[in-house]
C-alpha positions in Angstrom: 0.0 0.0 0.0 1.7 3.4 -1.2 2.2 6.4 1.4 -0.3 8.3 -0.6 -3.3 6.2 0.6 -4.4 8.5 3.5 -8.1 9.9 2.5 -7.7 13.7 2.9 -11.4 14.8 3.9 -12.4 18.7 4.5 -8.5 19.4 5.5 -8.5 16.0 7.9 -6.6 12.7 6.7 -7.7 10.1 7.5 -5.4 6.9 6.8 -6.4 3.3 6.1 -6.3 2.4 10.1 -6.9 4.8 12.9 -7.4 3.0 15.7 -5.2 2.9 18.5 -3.2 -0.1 19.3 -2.8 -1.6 22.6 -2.1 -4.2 24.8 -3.9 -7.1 22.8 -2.8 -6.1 19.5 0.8 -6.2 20.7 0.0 -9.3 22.0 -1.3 -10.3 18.9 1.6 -9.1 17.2 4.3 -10.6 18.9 2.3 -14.1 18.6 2.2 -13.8 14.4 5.7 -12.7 14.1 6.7 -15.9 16.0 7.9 -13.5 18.8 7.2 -14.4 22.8 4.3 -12.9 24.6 4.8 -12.1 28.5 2.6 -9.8 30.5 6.2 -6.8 30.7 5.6 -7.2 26.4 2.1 -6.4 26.7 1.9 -3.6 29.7 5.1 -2.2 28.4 3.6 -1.7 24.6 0.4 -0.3 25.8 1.4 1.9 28.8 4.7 3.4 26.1 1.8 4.0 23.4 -0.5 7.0 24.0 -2.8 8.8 21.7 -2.6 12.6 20.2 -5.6 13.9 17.8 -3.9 14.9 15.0 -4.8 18.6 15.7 -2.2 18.8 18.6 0.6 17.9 17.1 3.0 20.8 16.4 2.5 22.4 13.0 6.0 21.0 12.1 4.9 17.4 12.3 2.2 18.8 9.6 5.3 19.4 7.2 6.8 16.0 7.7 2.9 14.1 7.6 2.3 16.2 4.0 6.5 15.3 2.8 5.9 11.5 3.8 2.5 11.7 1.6 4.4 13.7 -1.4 6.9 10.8 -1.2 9.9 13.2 -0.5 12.0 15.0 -0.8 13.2 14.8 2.9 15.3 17.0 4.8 17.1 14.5 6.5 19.3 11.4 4.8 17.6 9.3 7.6 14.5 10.7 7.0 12.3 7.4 5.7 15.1 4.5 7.1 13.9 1.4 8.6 13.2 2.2 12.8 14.1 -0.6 14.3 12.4 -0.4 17.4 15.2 -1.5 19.7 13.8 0.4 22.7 10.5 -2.1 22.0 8.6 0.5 22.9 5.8 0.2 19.6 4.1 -3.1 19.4 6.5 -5.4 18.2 7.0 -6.1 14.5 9.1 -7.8 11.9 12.0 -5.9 10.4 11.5 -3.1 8.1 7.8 -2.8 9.3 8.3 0.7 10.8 9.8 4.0 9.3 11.0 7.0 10.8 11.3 11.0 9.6 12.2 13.9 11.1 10.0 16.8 12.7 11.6 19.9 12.5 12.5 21.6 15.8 12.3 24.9 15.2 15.8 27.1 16.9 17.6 23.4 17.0 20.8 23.3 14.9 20.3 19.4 14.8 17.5 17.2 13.8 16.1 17.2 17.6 14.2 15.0 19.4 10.7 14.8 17.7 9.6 12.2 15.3 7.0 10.8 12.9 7.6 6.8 12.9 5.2 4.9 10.5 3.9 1.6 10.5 3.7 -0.6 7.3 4.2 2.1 5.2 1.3 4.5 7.0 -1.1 2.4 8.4 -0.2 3.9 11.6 1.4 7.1 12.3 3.2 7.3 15.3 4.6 11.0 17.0 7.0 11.0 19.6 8.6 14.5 20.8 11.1 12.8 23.5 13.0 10.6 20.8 11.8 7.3 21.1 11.3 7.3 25.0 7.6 7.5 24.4 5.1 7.1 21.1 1.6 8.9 20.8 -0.5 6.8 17.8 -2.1 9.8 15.6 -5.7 10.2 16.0 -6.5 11.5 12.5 -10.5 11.4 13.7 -10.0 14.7 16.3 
């Protein structure tokens, strides 16, 4: 499914999943990708995982939501790169399943700490301002 599937409706998108993901669906996920299941797995994916309605995220992550529709171009080199979630912090996933891009910070002479990860190329987005410590799954419905 390309990037460009989100349904933009009266200025809102809308992509093809928007609901928010918790303890059973990482549960769920570890169990198809072969992956073990304990009760840390589960409370640790679903208390790391919050929710943001897509109209308080910074107008920055706007920009970077709109460049990863357009496809590019990216600010970044690491902007669109395979996020491994190593801190296992996002429901876990096979390899190559989530990506990550830059949100610009503005006054920050580096790329900062905020974040747009995607799963399975937009199904979910993800925004995290703390780099990677914690993960808010985008409510595109508020």
């Amino acid at each position: 499914m390309p990037l460009s599937t989100r349904v933009i409706m009266g200025g809102m998108r809308f992509p093809p999943r928007i609901t928010r993901i918790g303890a059973a669906a990482a549960v769920l996920s570890a169990l198809l990708v072969g992956g073990t299941v304990s009760v840390t797995t589960a409370d640790a994916a679903a208390a790391s995982v919050g929710s943001i309605c897509y109209g308080d995220l910074p107008s920055q992550a706007y920009d970077t939501l709109d460049l990863i529709d357009a496809g590019g171009p990216y600010p970044y080199s690491q902007d669109g790169t395979v996020f491994r979630n190593q801190e296992g912090v996002l429901p876990g996933q096979s390899s190559g399943y989530y990506h990550e891009y830059t949100v610009k910070t503005p006054g920050s002479s580096t790329r900062g700490a905020k974040r747009i990860v995607t799963g399975q190329q937009s199904q979910e987005d993800y925004y995290t301002a703390d780099h990677y410590v914690t993960f808010d799954l985008i409510d595109f419905g508020c």
